[in-house]
N, C-alpha and C positions, 0 to 999 in steps of 0.2 A: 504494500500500500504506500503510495505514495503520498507526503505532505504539501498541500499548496494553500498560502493564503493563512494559515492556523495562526499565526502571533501577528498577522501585518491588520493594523490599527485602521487603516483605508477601505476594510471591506466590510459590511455590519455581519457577517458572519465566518463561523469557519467552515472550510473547505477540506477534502480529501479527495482522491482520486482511486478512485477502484475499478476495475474488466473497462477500463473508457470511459467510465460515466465520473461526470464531477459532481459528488457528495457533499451538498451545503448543507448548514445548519446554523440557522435562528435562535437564538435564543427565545423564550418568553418574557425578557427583559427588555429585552431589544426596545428603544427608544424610537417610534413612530418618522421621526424627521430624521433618522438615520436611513430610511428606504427613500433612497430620492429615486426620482425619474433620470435614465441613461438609457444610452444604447450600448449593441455588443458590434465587434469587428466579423459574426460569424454567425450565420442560421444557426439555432441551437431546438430542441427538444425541451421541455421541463415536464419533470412532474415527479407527485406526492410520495414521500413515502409514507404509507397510512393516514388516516385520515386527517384530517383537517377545515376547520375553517376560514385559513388565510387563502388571499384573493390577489391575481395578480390581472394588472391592468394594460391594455398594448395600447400605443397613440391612439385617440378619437374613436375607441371603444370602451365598452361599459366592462365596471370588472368579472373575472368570470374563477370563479373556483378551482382550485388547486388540487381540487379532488380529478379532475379530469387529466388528461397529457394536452401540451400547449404549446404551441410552433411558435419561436418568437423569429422572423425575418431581420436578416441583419441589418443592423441602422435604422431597427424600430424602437423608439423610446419607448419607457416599459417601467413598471414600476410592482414593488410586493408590496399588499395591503396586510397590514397585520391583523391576527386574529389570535386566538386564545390557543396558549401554552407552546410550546415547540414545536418550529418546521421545520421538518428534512426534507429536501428533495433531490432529484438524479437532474444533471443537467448533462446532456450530449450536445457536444456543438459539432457542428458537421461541415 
């Protein structure tokens, strides 16, 4: 398993990489204004590990639950909407 992201203060959460997939994690502390709206350099994949109520938002669409898989196109600003207790999720960028 490889570490990325784990001590660096820049990302609201930590990261791991496991089989290709990047393994984030949220805290349930997580401070609201720490999920700012960005884009990525790269189409990517997301989604839940178990369930959850956190919501993640793409440009000039409505949020849409993290319980589904969710195509983010690259250079599409985007944002995670927090919800209650910890999220993991698998992130594939392709």
């Amino acid at each position: 398993m490889e570490e990325a992201h784990g001590g660096d203060m820049s990302f609201p959460f930590k990261e791991h990489i496991k089989n290709g997939y990047h393994i984030r994690i949220f805290s349930e502390d997580i401070k609201e204004d720490e999920l700012v709206w960005h884009r990525d350099k790269e189409d990517r994949i997301v989604e839940s590990v178990g369930d959850t109520n956190w919501e993640i938002q793409l440009d000039n669409e409505l949020p849409k639950s993290l319980t589904e898989t969710i195509y983010i196109p690259k250079e599409t600003y985007h944002r995670v909407i927090k919800g209650s207790g910890e999220l993991i999720v698998k992130v594939k960028k392709l």
